[in-house]
N, CA, C and O atoms as a GROMACS GRO file, in nm:
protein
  584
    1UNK      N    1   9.827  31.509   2.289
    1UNK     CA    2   9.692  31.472   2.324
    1UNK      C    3   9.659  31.538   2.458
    1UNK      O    4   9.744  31.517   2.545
    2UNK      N    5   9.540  31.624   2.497
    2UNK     CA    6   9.536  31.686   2.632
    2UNK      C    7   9.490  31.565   2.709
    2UNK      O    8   9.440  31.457   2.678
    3UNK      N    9   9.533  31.636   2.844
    3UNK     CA   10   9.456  31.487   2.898
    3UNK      C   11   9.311  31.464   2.927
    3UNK      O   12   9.242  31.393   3.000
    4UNK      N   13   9.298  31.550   2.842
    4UNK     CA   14   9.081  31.521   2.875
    4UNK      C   15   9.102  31.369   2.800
    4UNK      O   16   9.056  31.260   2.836
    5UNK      N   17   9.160  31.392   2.720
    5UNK     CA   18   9.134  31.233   2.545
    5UNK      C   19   9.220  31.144   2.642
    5UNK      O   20   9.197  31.028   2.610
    6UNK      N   21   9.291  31.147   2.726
    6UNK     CA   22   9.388  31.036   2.777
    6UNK      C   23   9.256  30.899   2.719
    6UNK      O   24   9.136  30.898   2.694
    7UNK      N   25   9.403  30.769   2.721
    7UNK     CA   26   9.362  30.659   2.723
    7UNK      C   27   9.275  30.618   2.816
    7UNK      O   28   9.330  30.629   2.926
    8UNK      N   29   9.081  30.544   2.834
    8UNK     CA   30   9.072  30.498   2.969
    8UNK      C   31   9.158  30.342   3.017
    8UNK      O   32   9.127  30.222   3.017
    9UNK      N   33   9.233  30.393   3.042
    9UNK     CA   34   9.374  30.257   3.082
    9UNK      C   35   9.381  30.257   3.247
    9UNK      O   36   9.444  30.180   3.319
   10UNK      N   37   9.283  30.384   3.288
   10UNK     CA   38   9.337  30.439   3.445
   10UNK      C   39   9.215  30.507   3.455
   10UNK      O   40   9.144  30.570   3.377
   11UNK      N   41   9.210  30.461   3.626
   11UNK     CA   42   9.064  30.492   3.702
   11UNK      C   43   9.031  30.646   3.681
   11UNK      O   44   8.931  30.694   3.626
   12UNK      N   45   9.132  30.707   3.735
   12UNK     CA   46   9.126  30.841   3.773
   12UNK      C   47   9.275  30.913   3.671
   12UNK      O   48   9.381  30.851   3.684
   13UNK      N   49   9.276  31.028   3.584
   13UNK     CA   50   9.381  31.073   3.519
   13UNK      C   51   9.496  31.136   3.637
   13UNK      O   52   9.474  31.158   3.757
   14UNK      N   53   9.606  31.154   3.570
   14UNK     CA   54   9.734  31.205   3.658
   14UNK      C   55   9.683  31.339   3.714
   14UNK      O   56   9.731  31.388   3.816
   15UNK      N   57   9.594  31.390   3.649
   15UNK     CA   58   9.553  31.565   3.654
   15UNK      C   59   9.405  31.583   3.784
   15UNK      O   60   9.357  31.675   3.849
   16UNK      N   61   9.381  31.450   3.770
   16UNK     CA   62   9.279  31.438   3.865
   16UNK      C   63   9.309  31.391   4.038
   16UNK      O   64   9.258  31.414   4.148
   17UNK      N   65   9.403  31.326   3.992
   17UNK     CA   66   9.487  31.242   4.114
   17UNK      C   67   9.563  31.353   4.189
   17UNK      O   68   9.587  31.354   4.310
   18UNK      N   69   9.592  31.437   4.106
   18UNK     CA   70   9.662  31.543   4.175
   18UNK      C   71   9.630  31.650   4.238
   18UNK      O   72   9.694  31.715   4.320
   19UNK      N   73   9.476  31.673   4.176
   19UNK     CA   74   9.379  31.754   4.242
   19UNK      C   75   9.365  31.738   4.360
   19UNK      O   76   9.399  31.799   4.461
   20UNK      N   77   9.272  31.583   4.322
   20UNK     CA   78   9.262  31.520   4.459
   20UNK      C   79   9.368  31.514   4.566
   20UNK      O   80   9.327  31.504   4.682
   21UNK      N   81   9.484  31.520   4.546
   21UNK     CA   82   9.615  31.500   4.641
   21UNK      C   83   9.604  31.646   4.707
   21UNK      O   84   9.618  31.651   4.829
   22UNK      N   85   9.580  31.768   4.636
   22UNK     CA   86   9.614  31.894   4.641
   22UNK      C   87   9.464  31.919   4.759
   22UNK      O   88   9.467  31.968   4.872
   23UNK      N   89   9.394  31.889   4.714
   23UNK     CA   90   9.256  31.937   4.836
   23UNK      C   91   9.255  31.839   4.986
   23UNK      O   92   9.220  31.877   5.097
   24UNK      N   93   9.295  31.735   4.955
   24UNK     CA   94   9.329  31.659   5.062
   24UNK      C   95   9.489  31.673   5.203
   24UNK      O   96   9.509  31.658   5.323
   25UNK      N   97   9.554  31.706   5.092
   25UNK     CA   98   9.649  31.814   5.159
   25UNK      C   99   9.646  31.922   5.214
   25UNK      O  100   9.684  31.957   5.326
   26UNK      N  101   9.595  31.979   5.126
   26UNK     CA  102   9.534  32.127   5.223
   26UNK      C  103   9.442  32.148   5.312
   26UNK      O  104   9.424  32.231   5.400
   27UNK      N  105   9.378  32.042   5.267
   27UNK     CA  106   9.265  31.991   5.421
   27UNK      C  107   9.358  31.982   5.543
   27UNK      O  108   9.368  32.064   5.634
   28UNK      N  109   9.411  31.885   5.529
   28UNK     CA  110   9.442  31.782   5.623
   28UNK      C  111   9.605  31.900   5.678
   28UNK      O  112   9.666  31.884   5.784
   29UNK      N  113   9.628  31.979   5.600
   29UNK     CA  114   9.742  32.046   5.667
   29UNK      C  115   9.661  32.160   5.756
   29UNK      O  116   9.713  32.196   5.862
   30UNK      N  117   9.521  32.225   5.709
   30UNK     CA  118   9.436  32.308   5.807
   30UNK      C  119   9.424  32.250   5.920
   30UNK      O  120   9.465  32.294   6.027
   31UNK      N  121   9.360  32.133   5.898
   31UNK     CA  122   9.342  32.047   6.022
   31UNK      C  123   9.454  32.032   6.143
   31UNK      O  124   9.445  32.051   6.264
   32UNK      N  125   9.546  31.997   6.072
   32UNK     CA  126   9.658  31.980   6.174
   32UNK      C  127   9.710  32.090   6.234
   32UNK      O  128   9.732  32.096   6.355
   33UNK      N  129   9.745  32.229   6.108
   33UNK     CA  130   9.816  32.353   6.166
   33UNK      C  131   9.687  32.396   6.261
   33UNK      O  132   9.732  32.451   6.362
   34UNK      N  133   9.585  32.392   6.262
   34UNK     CA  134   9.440  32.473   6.361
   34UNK      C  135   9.420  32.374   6.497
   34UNK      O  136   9.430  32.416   6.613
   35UNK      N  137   9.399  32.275   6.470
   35UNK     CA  138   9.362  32.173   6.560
   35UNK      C  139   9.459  32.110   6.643
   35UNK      O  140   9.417  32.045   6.739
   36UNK      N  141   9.624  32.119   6.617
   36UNK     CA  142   9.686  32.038   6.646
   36UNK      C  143   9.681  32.008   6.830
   36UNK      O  144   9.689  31.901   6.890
   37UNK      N  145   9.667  32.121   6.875
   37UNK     CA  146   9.644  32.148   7.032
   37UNK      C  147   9.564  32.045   7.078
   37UNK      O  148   9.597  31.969   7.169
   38UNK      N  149   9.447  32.039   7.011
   38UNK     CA  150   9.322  31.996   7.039
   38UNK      C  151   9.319  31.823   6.987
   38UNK      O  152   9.235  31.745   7.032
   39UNK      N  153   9.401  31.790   6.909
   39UNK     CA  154   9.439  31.638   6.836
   39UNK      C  155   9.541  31.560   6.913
   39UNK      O  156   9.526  31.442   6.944
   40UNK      N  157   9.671  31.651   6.948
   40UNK     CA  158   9.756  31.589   7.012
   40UNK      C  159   9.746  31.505   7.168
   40UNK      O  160   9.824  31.420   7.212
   41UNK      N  161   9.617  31.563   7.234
   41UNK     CA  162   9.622  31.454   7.343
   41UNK      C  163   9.480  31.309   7.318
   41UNK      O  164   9.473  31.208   7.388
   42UNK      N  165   9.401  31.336   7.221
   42UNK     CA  166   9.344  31.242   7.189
   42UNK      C  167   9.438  31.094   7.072
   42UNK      O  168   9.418  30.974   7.057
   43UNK      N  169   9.541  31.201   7.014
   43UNK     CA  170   9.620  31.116   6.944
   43UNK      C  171   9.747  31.067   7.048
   43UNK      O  172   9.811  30.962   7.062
   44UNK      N  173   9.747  31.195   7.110
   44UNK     CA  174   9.904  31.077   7.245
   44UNK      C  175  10.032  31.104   7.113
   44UNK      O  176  10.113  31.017   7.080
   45UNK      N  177  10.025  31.235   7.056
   45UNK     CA  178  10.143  31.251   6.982
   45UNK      C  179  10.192  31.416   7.003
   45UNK      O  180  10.097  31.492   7.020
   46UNK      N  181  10.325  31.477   7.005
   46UNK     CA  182  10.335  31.583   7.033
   46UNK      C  183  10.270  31.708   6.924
   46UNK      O  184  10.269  31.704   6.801
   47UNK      N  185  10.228  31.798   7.000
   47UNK     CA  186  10.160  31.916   6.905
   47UNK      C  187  10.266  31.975   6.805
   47UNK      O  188  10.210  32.025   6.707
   48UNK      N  189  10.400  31.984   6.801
   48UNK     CA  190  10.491  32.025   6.764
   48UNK      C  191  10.483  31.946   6.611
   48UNK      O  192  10.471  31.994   6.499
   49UNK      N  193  10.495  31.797   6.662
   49UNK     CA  194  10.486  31.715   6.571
   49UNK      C  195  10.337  31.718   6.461
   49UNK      O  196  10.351  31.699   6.341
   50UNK      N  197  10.188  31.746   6.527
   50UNK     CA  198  10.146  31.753   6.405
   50UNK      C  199  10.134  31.892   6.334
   50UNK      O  200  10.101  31.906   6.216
   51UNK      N  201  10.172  32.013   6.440
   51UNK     CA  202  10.170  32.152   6.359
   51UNK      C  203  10.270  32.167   6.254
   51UNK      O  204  10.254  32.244   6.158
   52UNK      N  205  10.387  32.085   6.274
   52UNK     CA  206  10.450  32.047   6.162
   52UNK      C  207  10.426  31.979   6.052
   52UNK      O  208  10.502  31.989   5.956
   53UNK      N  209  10.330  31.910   6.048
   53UNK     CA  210  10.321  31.823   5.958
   53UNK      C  211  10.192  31.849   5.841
   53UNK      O  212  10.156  31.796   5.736
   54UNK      N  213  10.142  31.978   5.941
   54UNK     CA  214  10.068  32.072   5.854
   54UNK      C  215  10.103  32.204   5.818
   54UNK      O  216  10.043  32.283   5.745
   55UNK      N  217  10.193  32.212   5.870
   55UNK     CA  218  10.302  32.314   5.783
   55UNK      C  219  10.380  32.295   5.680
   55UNK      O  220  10.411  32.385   5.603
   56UNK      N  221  10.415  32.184   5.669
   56UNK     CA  222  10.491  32.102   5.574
   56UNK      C  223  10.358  32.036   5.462
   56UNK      O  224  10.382  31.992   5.349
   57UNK      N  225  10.234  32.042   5.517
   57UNK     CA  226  10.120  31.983   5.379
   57UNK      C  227  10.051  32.123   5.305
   57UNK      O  228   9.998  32.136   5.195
   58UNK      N  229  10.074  32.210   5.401
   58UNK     CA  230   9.978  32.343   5.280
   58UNK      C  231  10.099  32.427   5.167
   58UNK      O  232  10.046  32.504   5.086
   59UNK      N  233  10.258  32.414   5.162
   59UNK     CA  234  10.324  32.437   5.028
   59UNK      C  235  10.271  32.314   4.941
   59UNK      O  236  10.210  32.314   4.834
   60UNK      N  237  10.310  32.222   5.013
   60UNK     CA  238  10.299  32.050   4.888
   60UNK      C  239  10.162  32.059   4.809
   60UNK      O  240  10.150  32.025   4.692
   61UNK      N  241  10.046  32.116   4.899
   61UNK     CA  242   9.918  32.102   4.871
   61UNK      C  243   9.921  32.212   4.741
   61UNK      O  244   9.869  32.176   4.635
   62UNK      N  245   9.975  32.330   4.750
   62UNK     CA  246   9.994  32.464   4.649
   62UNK      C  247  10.061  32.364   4.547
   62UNK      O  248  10.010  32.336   4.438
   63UNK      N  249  10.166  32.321   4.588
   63UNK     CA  250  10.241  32.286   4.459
   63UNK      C  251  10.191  32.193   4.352
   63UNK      O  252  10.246  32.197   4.242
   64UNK      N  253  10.092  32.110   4.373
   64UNK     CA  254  10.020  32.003   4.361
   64UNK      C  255   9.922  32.043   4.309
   64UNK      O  256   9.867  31.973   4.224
   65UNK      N  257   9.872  32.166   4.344
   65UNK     CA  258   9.769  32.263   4.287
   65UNK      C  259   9.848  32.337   4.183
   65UNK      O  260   9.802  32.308   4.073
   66UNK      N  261   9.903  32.384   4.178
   66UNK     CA  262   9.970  32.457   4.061
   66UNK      C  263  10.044  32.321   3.956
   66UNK      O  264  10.086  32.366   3.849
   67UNK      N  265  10.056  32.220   3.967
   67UNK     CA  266  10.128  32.141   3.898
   67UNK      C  267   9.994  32.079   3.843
   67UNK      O  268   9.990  32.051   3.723
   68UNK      N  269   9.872  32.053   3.929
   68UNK     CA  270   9.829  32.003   3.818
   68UNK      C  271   9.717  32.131   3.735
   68UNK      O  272   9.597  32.121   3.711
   69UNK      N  273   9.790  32.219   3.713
   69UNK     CA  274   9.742  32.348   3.621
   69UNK      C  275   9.757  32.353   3.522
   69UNK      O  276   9.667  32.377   3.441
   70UNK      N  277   9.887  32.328   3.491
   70UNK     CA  278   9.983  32.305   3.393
   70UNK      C  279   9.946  32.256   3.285
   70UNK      O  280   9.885  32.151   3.309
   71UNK      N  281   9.953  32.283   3.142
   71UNK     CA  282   9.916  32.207   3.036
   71UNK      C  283   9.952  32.102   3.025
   71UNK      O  284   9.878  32.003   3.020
   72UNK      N  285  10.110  32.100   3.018
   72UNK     CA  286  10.216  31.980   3.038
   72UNK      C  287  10.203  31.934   3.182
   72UNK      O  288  10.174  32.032   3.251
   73UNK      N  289  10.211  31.845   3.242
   73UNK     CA  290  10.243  31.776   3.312
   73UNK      C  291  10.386  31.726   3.346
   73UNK      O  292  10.383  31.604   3.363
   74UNK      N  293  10.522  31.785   3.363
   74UNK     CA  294  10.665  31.746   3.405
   74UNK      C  295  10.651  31.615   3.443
   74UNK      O  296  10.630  31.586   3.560
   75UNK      N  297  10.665  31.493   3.312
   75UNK     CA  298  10.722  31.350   3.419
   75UNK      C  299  10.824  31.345   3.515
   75UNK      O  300  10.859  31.239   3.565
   76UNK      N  301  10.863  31.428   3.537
   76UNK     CA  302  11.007  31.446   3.621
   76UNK      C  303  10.934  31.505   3.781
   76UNK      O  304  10.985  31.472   3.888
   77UNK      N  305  10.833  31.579   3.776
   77UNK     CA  306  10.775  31.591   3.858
   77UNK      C  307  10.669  31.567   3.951
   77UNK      O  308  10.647  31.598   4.068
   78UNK      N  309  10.580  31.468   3.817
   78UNK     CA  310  10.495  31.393   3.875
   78UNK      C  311  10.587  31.244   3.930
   78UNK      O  312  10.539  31.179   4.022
   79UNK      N  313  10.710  31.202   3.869
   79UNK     CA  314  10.772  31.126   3.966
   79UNK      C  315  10.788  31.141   4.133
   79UNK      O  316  10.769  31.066   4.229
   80UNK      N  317  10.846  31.312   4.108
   80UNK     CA  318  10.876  31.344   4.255
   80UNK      C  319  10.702  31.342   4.337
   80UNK      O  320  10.701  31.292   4.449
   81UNK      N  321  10.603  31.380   4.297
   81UNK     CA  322  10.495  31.400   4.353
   81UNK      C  323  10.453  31.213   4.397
   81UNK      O  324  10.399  31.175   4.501
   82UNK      N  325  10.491  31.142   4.298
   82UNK     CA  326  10.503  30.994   4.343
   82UNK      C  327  10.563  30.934   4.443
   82UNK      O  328  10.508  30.857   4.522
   83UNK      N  329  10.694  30.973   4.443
   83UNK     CA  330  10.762  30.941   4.547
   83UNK      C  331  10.820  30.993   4.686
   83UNK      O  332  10.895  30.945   4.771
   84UNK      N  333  10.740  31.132   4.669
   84UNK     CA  334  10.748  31.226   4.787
   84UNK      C  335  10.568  31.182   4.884
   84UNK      O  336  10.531  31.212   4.997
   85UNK      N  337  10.511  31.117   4.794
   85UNK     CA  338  10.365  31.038   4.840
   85UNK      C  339  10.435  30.894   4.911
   85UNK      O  340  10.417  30.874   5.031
   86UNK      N  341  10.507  30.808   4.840
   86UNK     CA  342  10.524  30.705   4.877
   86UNK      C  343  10.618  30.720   5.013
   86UNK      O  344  10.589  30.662   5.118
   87UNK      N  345  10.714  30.789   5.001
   87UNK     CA  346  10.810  30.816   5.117
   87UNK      C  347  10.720  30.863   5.230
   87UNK      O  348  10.748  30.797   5.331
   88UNK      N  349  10.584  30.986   5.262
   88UNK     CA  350  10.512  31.008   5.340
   88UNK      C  351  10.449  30.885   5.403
   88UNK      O  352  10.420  30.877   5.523
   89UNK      N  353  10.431  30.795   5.318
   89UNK     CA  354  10.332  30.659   5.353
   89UNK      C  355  10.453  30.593   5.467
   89UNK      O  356  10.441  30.599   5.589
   90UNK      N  357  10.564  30.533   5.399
   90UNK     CA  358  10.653  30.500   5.437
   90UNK      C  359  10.678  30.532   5.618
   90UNK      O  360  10.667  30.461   5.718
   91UNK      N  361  10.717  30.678   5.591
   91UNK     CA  362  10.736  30.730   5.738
   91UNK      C  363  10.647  30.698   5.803
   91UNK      O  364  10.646  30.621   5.899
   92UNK      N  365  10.552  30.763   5.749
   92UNK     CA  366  10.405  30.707   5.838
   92UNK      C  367  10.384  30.573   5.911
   92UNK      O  368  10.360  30.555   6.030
   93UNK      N  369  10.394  30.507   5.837
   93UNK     CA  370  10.376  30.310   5.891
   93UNK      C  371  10.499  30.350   6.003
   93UNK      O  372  10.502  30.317   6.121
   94UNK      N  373  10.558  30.400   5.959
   94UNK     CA  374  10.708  30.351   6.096
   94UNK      C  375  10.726  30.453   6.172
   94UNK      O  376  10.810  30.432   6.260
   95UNK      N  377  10.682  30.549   6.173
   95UNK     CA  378  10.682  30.636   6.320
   95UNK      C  379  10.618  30.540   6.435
   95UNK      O  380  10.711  30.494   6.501
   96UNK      N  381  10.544  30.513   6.463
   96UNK     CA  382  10.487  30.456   6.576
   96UNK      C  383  10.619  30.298   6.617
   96UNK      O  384  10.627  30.248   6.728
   97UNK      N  385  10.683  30.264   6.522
   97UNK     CA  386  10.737  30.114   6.548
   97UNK      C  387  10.840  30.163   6.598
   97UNK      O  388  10.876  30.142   6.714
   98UNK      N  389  10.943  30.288   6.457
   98UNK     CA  390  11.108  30.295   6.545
   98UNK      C  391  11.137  30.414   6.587
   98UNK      O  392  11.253  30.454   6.594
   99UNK      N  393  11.003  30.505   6.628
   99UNK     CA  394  11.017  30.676   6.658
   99UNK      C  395  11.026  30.621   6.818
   99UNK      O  396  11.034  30.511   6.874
  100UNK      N  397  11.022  30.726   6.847
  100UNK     CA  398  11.033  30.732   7.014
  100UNK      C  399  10.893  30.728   7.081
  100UNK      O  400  10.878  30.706   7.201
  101UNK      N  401  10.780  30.755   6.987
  101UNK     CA  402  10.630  30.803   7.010
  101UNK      C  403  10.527  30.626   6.997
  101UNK      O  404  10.530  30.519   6.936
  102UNK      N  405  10.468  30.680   7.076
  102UNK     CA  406  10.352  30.597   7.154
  102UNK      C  407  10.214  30.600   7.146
  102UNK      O  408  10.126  30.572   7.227
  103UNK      N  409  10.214  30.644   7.017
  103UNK     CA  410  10.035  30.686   6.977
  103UNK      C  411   9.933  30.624   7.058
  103UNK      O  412   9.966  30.509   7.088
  104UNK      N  413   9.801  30.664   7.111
  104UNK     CA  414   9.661  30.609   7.148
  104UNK      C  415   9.663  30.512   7.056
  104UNK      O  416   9.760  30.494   6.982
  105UNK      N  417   9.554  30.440   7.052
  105UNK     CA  418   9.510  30.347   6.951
  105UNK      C  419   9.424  30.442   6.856
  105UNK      O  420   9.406  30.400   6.742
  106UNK      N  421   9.368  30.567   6.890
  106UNK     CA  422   9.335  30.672   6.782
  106UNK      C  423   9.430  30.712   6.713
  106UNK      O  424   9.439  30.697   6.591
  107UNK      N  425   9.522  30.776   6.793
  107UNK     CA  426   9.678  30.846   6.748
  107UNK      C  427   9.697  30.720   6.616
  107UNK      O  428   9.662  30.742   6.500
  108UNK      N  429   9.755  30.592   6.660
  108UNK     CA  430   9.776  30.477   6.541
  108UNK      C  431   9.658  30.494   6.420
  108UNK      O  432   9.680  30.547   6.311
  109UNK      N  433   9.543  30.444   6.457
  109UNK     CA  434   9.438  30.460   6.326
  109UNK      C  435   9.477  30.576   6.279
  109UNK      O  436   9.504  30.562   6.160
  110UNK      N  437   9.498  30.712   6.323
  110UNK     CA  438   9.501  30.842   6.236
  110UNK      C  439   9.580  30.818   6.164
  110UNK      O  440   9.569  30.831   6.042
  111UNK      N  441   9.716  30.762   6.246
  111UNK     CA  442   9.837  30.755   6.133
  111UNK      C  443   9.827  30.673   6.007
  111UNK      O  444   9.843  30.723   5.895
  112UNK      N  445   9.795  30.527   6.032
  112UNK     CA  446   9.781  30.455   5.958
  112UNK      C  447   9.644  30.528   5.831
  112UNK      O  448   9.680  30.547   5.715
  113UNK      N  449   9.581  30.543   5.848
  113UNK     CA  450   9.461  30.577   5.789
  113UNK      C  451   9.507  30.682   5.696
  113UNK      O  452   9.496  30.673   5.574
  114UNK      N  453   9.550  30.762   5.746
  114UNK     CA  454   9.638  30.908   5.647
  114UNK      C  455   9.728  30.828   5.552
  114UNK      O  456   9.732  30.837   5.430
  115UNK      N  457   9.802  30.746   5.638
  115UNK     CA  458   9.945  30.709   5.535
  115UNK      C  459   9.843  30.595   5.387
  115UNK      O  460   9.876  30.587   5.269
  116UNK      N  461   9.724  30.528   5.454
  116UNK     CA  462   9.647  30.414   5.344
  116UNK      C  463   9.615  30.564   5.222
  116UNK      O  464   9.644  30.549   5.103
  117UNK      N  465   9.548  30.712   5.280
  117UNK     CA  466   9.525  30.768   5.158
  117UNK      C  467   9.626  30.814   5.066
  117UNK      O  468   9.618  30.811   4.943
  118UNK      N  469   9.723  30.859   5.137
  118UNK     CA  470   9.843  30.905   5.044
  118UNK      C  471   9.867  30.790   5.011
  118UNK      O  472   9.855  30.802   4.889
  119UNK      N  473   9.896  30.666   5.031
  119UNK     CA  474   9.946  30.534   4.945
  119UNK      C  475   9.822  30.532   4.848
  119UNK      O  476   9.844  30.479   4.739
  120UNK      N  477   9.667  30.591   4.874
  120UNK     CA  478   9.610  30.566   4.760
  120UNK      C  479   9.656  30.672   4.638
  120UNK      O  480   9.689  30.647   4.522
  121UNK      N  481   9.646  30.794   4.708
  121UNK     CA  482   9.716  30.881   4.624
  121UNK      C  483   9.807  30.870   4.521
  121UNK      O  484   9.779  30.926   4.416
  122UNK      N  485   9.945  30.787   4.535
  122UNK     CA  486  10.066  30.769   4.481
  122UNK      C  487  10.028  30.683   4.407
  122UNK      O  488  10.057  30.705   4.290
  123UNK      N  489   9.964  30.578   4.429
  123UNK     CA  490   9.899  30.485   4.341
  123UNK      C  491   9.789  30.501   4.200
  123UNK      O  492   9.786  30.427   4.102
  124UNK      N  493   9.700  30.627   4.228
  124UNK     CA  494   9.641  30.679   4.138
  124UNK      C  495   9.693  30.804   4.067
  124UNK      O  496   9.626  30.871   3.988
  125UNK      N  497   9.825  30.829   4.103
  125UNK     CA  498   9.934  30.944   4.014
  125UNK      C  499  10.018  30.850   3.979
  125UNK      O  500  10.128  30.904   3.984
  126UNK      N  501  10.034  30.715   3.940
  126UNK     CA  502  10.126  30.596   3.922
  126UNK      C  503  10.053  30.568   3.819
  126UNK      O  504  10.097  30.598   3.708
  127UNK      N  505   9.947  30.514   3.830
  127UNK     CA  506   9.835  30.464   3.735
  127UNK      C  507   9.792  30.567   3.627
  127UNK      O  508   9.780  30.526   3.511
  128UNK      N  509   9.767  30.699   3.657
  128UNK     CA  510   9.749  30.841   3.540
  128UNK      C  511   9.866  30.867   3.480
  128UNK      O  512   9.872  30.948   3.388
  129UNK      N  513   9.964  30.806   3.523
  129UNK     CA  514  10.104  30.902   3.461
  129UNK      C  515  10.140  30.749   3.355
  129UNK      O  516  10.180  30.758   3.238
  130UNK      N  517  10.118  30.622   3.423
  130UNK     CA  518  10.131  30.514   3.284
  130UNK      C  519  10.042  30.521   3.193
  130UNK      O  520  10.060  30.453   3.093
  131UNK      N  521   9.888  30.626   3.206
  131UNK     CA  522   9.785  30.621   3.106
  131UNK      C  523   9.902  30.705   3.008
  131UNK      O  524   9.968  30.660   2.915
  132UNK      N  525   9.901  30.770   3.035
  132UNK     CA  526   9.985  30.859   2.970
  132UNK      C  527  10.104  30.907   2.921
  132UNK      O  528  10.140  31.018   2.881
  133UNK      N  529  10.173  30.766   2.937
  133UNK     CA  530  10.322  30.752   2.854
  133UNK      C  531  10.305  30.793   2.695
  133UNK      O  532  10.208  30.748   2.634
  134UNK      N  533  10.368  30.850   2.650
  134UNK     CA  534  10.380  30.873   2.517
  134UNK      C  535  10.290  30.963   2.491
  134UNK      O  536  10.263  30.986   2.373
  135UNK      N  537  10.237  31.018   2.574
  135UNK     CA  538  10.095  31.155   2.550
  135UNK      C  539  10.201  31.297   2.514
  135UNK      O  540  10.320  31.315   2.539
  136UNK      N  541  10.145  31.345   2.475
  136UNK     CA  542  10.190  31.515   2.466
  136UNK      C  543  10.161  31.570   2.597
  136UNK      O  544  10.191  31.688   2.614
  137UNK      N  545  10.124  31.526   2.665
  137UNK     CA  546  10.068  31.604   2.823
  137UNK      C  547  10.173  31.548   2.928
  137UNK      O  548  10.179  31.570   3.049
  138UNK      N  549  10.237  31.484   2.864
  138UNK     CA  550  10.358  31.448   2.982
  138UNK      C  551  10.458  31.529   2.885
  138UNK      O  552  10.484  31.512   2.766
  139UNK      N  553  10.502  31.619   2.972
  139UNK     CA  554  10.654  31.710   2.885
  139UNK      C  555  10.811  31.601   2.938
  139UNK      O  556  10.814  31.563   3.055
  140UNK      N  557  10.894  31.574   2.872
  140UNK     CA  558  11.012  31.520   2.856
  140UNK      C  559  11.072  31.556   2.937
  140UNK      O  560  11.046  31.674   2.961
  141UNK      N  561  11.209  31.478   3.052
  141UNK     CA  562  11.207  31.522   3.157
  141UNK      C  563  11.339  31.625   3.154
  141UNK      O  564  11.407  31.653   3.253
  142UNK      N  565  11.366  31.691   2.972
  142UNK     CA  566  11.420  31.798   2.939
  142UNK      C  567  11.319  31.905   3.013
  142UNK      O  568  11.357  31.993   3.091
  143UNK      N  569  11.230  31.888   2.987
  143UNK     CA  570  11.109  31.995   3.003
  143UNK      C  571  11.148  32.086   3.194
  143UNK      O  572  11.123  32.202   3.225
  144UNK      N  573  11.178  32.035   3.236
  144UNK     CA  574  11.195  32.053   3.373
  144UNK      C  575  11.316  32.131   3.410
  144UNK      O  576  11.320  32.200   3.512
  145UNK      N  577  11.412  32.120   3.329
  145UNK     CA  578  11.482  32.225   3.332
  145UNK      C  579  11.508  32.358   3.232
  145UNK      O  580  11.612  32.425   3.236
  146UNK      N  581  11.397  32.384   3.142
  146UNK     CA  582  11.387  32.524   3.103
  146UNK      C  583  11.250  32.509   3.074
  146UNK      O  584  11.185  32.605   3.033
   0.00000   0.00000   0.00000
């Protein structure tokens, strides 16, 4: 079944969620790799730290873009795209508690606020990927290795 016909069981499809993940990433990794100079003393976090963290979002953002291209959809990979979302959220909430860093009260909202969309993110590639148990558009998580 492609996933245009998916079940409506889910707000947004796995193919859409991932879009969305993929433009929001690549946003938000421009933002950081261009701006970081200019963010880091209104956020009270090191520039190192967010030029990294937009260096590390414009591959994920490609990959995310190319994954959701795909006819098939790899459950094996939209797992990892799940839980490589949830683990980002994760860090996120707890840098400011057991990192060494001291965010503004901007610096905090940014963080928190980023980590609420990727937790929405993971949540609406959670929700598209159960529309779609037993679909032909999820490939078997044979599929992933040839």
């Amino acid at each position: 079944m492609p996933l245009a016909d998916q079940p409506r069981t889910s707000l947004v499809s796995l193919r859409t969620a991932l879009r969305l993940d993929a433009a929001s990433s690549g946003a938000m990794g421009l933002l950081l790799l261009l701006a970081a100079g200019a963010l880091a003393p209104l956020f009270d976090l090191p520039v190192a730290l967010l030029r990294g963290a937009g260096l590390a979002l414009l591959p994920f953002a490609l990959a995310l873009a190319w994954l959701s291209s795909q006819l098939r959809i790899p459950r094996g990979w939209a797992w990892a795209v799940i839980i490589a979302n949830a683990t980002w959220t994760l860090d996120s909430l707890l840098l400011p508690i057991v990192g060494r860093l001291s965010p503004s009260a901007l610096g905090t909202a940014f963080v928190v606020a980023q980590a609420l969309a990727v937790a929405l993110f993971a949540g609406l590639q959670y929700a598209g990927l159960r529309a779609l148990d037993g679909s032909a558009a999820i490939a078997s998580p044979s599929a992933l290795r040839g």
